[in-house]
C-alpha positions in Angstrom: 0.0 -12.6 13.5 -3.5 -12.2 15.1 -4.8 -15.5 16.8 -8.8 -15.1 17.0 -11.5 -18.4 18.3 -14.2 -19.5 16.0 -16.8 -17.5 17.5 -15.1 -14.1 16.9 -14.4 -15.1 13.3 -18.4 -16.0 12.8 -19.2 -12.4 13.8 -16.2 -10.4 11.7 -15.7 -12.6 9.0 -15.5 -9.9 6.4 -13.9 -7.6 8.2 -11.1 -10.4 8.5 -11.0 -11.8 6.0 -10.5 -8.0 4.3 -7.4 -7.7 6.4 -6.0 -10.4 5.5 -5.8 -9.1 1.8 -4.9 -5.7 2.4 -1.9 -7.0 4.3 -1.3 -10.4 3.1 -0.6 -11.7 6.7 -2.1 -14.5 8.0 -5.2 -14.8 10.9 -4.9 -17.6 13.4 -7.7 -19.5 14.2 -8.2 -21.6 17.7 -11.2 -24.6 16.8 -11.8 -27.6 19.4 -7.7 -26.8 20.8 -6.1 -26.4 17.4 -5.3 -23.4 15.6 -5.4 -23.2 11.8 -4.4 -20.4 9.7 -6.5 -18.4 6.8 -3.3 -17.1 4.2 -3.8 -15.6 1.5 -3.4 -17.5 -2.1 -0.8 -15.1 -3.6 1.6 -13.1 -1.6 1.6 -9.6 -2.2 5.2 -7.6 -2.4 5.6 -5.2 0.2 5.7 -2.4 -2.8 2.2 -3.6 -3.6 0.8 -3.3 0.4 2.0 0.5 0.7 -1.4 2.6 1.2 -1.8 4.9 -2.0 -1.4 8.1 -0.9 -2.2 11.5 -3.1 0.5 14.5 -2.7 1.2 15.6 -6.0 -1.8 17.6 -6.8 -0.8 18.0 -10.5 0.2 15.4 -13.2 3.7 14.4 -12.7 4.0 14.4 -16.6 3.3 18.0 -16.5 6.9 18.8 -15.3 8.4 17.2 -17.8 7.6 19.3 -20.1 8.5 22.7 -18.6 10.1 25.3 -20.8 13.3 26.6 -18.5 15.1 29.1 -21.3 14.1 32.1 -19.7 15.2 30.9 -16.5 18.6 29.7 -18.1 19.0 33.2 -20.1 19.5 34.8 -16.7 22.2 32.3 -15.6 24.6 33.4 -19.0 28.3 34.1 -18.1 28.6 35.3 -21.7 28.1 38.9 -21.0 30.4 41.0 -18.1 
């Protein structure tokens, strides 16, 4: 948990407050000797903070449908 003063949350207010929802933890604040925390209103699941991240580079759909009988015609214990 990040612990910040007043001052530095005037200047980066966006930028914190963006952090905040992308990982759903809290930001400590430090005001006249107190410190009180900005949380999010909704938790997010950990499933939900995972960073997206593109390695298939084709439709994962597209294997599904796949026609293997040629591959599976070689594999026949049928003939000697």
């Amino acid at each position: 948990m990040m612990i910040v003063t007043a001052s530095k949350l005037r200047q980066n207010i966006y930028k914190f407050l963006d952090r905040i929802l992308e990982t759903g933890e809290p930001l400590e604040v430090k005001w006249k000797g107190a410190i009180l925390k900005i949380i999010p209103a909704v938790k997010r699941s950990k499933i939900d903070r995972l960073k997206h991240r593109h390695v298939m580079r084709d439709d994962p759909h597209s294997f599904v449908h796949i026609d293997w009988a040629d591959e599976w015609r070689g594999w026949s214990t049928s003939k000697p």
